[in-house]
N, C-alpha and C positions, 0 to 999 in steps of 0.2 A: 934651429932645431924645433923650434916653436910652431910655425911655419909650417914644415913637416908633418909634425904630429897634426894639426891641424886638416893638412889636406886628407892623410891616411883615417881620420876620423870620419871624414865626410864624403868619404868611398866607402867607409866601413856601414854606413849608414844609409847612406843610398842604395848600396848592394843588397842590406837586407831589410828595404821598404818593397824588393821585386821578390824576395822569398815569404812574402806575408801570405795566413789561409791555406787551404788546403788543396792538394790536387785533388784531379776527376777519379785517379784509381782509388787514394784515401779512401774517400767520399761513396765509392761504390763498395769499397771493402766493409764499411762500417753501416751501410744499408744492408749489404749480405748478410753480416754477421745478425742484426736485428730480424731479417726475416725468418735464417733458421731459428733463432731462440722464437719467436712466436708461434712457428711453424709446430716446434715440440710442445710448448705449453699449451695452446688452444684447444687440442680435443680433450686436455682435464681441466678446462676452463669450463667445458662447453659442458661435460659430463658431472658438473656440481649440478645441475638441476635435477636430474635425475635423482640422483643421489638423497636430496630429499626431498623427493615426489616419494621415493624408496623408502625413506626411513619412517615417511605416516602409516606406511603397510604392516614397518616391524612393530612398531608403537600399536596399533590397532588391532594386530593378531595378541600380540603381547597381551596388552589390557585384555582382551575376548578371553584369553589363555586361564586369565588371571581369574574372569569370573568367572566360567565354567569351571574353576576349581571352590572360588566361594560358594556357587550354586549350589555344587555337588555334597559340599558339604555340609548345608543348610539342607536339603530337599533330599540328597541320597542316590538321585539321578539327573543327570544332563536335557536341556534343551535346545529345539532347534531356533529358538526365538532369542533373536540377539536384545530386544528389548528388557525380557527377564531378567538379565543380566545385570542390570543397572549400572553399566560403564556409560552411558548417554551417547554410542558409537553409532553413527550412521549405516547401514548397509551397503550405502553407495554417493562414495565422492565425485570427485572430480577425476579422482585418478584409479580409482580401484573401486572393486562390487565385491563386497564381501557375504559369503555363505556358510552357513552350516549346519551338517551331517551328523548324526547322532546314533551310536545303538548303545545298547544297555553296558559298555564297558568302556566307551570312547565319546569325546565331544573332537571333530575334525572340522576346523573353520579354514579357510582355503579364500585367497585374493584374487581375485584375476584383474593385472593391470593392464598386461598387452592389448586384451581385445577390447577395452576402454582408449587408449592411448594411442601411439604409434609405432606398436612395436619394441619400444626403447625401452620399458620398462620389466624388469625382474618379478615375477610371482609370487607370492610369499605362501606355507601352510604352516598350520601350527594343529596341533593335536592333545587335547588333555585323557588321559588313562589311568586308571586306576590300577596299583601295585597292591597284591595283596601280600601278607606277611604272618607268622605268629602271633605277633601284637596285633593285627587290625589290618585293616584296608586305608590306603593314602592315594591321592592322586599327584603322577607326575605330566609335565608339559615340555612339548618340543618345538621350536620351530624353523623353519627348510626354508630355503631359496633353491629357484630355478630360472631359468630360460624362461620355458613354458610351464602351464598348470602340472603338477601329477600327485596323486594322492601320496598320504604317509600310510604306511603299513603296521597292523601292529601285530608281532611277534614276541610272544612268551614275556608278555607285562612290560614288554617298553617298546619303543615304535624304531624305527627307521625308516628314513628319508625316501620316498618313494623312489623309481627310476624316471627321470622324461628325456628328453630332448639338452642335452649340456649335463642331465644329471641333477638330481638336488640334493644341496648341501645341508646341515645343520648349522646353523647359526646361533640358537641359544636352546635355553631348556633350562627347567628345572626341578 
């Protein structure tokens, strides 16, 4: 019996030293699978950089937003000199040339990244205005995403998102 079990051991064993490893379908089933998963994640891989190339736009309209409202409220009226301002913000980075627009009720600062860039980049505006009231005059601030450049409008003491090319959104305000 001994003997036996012996030999059935060492078929047992030899039989599965020829099933070791993987077959060639395995092997190509588990390269497939890897290519779709890359396939999907790569262009939100690729589109992190953008993304904050974008967020120095919201940040720097932002802060603009911010002192065209300290300005205004120190001086009474808006400039078109981002200097004034005393945010220490450049007019023009690497990725964005920043402007602004001024009349006696509006401060409208506006990014342009695409014609800097390649294209790939979203536009940002932002707009500070003046809300008057019973108690006094206040200023509030918006600011828009688009595609392409397109002014904010202002209408009856608050603005809305101009129209362009995709549309532009509101993104923040205050």
């Amino acid at each position: 019996m001994k003997t036996e079990f012996k030999a059935k051991f060492l078929q047992h064993v030899a039989k599965k030293r020829k099933e070791e490893g993987f077959t060639l379908i395995e092997l190509l089933v588990v390269i497939i699978i890897i290519g779709i998963l890359s396939a999907i994640a790569l262009p939100s891989f690729l589109n992190q950089a953008n993304k904050a190339k974008q967020s120095e736009a919201k940040t720097y309209i932002g802060s603009l937003n911010k002192g065209h409202q300290a300005y205004f409220a120190e001086k009474n009226n808006f400039t078109t000199n981002i200097d004034f301002l005393g945010v220490g913000i450049s007019t023009q980075t690497a990725n964005y040339a920043y402007t602004v627009v001024t009349t006696d009720k509006l401060a409208h600062v506006l990014s342009e990244g695409a014609s800097l860039n390649t294209n790939t980049l979203n536009s940002y505006g932002g707009t500070v205005f003046i809300v008057t009231s019973a108690s006094g005059a206040t200023t509030r601030s918006i600011l828009c995403e688009t595609d392409t450049p397109a002014d904010n409008t202002l209408a009856d003491d608050h603005t809305d998102c101009g129209q362009a090319t995709g549309g532009m959104t509101a993104v923040g305000g205050s």
